[in-house]
N, C-alpha and C positions, 0 to 999 in steps of 0.2 A: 090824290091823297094829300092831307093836309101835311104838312112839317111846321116845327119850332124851333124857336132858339132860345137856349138856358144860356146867359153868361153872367160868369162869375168875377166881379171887380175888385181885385185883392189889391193890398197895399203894395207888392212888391210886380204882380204878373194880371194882365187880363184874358182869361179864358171862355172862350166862347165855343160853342159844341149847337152844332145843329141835328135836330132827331125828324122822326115820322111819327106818324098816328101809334104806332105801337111803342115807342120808345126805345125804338134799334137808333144808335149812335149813325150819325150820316158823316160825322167832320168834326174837325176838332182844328182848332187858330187861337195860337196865345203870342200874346205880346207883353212887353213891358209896361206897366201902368203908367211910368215917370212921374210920381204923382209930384215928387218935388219941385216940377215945373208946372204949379198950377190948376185951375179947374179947367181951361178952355184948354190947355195941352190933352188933361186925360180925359175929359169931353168929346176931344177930337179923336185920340185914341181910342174908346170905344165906338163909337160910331165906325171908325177902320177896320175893327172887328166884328161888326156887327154888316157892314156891309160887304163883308167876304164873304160871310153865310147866308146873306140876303137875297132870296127870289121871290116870283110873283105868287107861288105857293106857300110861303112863311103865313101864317094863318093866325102868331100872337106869338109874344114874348114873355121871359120870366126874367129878371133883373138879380142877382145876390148882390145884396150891400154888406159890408161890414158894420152895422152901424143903427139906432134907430130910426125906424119906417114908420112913418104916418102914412094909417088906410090905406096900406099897401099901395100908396104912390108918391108917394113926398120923403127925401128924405132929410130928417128932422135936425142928425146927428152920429155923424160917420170916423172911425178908425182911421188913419191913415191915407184918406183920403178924400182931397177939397170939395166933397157935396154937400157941404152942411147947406139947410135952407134950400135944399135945391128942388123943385116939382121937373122929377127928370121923368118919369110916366107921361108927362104929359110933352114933354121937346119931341120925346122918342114916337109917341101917335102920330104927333104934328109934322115929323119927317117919316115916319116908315108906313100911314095910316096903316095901323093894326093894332089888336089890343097889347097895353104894354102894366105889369105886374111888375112892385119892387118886394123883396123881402128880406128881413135878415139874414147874416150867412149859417146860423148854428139854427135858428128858427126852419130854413129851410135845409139844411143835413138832415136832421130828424125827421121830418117832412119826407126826403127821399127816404132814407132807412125803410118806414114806415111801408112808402105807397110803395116801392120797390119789391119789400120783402116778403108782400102780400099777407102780415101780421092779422091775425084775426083779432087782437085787442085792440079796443076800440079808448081806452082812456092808456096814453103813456106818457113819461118826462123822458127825456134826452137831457143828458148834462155833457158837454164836452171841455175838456181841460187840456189845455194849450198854454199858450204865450196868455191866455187871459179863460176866462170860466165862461160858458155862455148856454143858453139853454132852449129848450122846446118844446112846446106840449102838445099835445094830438087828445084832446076832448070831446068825449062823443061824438068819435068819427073823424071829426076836422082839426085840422092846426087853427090852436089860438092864440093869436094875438092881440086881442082888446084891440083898443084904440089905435093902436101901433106900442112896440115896444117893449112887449110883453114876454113873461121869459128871462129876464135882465140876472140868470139867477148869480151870477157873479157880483154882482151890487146890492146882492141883501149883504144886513149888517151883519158882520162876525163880530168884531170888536169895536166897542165903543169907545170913541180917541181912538183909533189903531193910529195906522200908517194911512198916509196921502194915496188914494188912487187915482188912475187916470182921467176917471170921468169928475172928479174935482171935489168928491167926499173924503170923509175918511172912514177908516175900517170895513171894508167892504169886502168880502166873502175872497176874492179876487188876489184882493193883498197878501194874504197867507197859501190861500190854495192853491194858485195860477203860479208860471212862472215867472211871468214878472214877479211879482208876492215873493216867491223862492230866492230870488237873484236879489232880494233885495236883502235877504236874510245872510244869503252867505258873505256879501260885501260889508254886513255885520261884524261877522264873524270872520272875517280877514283881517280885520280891524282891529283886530280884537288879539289878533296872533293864532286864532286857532290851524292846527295842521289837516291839513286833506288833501288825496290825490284831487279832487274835484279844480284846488288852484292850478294846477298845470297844465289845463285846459282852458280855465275862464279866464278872458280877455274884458278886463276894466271897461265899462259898459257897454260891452256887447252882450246878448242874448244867448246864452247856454245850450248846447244842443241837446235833448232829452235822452240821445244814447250814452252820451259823456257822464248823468245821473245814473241812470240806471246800471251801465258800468262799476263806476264806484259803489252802488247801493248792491250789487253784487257779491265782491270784493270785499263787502262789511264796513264800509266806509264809515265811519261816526256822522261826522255832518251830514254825510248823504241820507243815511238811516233817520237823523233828526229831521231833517229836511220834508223827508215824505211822509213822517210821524205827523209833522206840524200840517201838513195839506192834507193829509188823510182823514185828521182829523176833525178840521173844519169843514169839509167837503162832507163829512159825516153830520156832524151836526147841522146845518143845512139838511141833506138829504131827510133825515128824521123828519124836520117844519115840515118842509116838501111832502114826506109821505102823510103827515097827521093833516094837512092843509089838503091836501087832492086823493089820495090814497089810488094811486093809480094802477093798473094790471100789472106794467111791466117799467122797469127803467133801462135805458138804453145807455152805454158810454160811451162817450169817441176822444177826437181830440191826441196831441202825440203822445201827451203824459198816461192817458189811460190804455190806449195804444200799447202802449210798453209795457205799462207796469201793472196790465188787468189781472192778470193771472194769480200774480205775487199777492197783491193788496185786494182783491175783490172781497173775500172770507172775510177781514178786520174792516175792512168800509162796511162792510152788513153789518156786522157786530155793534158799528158804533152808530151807525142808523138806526138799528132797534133802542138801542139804548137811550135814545131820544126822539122817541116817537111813541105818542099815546099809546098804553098798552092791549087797548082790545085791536090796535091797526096793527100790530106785529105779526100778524100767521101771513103766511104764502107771499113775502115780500122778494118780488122775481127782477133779478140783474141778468142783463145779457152787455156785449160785446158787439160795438157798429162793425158791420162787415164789407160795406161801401169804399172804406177810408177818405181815401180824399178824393175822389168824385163823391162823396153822400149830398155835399150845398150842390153839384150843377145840373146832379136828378132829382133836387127838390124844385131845382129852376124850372126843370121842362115839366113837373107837375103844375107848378105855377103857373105856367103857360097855357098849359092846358084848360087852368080854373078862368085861367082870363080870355080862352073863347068861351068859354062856358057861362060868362059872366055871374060866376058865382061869390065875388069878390067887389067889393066898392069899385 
């Protein structure tokens, strides 16, 4: 029987999980990415992960990049980690001969949810909101990604002039919505002298933990309550385009912020989704909740995997 290998290349850990033809979990090998030493350190790094779950039955790979993917083999331009420009689909055939798939990391979460949860709708968005906004779409039947790259819904434009985001625009959906976008708001407003418990946690540029918000947003925090008013709200308007531009069956959320705060804000994110969305698309507009967590990107890997013996992918 065939087997696969999903691994997952995050900025901070590499995760590698070998499956079977049915997708029962065989193993699981994570190691540190250390991206900050380099491409050929975490080059070498994955390949040590990838050759601990490596035998002569591995029958194709599925790769998660953080980052855009060209034709699901190149990638173009990556998060946290030194692949930019890199054709790593093609080193990984060239050493392991078997087929090897890259994909986005939120591109392929959604992906999992999807194949996993054996969904019968056939048109959905995934949006997941993290440290950054990223998203998915599953279009008649199949995940799409055009050319590569596809999905980016974090870098549509919220504000025009906003604030500087990472990918080197400004005002992008991302800035307000994501956590970064947030941490950038409250360092505003510290500035500023405003009071929150939210300060007695946050450490001057470090990265906020989403239980430390949702705490305070609890508790009736003012900033905190501001905080998710302001991402709420652009994530809504967004979603609206979103829904008047593909009108999908279902949207899916994931990511730590909707994670936590799905329950509380799902009611007022519809609200302001309809509200900006063509009016004959407003009936039966369906939210659910990713149930995956954080395995959702390393079982859309081993679907990938799967597409790339199947050769149904570039």
């Amino acid at each position: 029987m065939s087997k696969y290998i999903a691994v997952d290349v995050g900025g901070s850990k590499i995760l590698g999980a070998l499956y079977d033809e049915e997708g029962q979990l065989l193993q699981r090998y994570k190691v540190k990415t250390k991206a900050h030493r380099g491409r050929e350190v975490v080059y070498q790094t994955l390949l040590g992960v990838i050759d601990t779950l490596f035998s002569e039955d591995v029958a194709a790979m599925g790769i998660l990049i953080p980052g855009v993917i060209s034709n699901s083999r190149r990638v173009e331009m990556c998060s946290n980690i030194p692949f930019e420009k890199m054709d790593l689909s093609e080193l990984l055939e060239e050493k392991y001969r078997v087929p090897v798939l890259l994909g986005n990391d939120v591109n392929l979460a959604v992906f999992g949810e999807w194949k996993h949860g054996g969904y019968e709708e056939k048109n959905i968005v995934g949006v997941f909101v993290g440290t950054g906004v990223g998203g998915g779409f599953i279009l008649n039947g199949k995940l799409y990604t055009g050319k590569g790259g596809a999905a980016e819904i974090g870098h549509m434009l919220y504000k025009e002039n906003g604030n500087l985001c990472g990918c080197g625009q400004f005002g992008c959906l991302e800035t307000v919505a994501a956590k970064s976008g947030m941490l950038t708001f409250m360092e505003k407003e510290r500035s500023k002298g405003t009071e929150s418990v939210l300060f007695e946690k946050l450490i001057p540029g470090e990265m906020f933990h989403t239980t430390d918000l949702y705490d305070a947003w609890k508790l009736g925090d003012p900033l905190a309550k501001k905080v998710m008013k302001r991402s709420m709200h652009a994530l809504g308007v967004a979603l609206g385009s979103l829904n008047t531009l593909l009108h999908p069956e279902l949207f899916i959320f994931g990511g730590g912020v909707m994670e936590s705060f799905y329950e509380e804000i799902c009611e007022e994110l519809h609200e302001i989704l309809l509200t900006h969305t063509m009016p004959p698309l407003r009936e039966d507009v369906r939210f659910i909740r990713s149930y995956l967590g954080d395995d959702a990107g390393i079982t859309g890997a081993f679907y990938l995997a799967k597409e790339a013996l199947d050769g149904q992918r570039p």
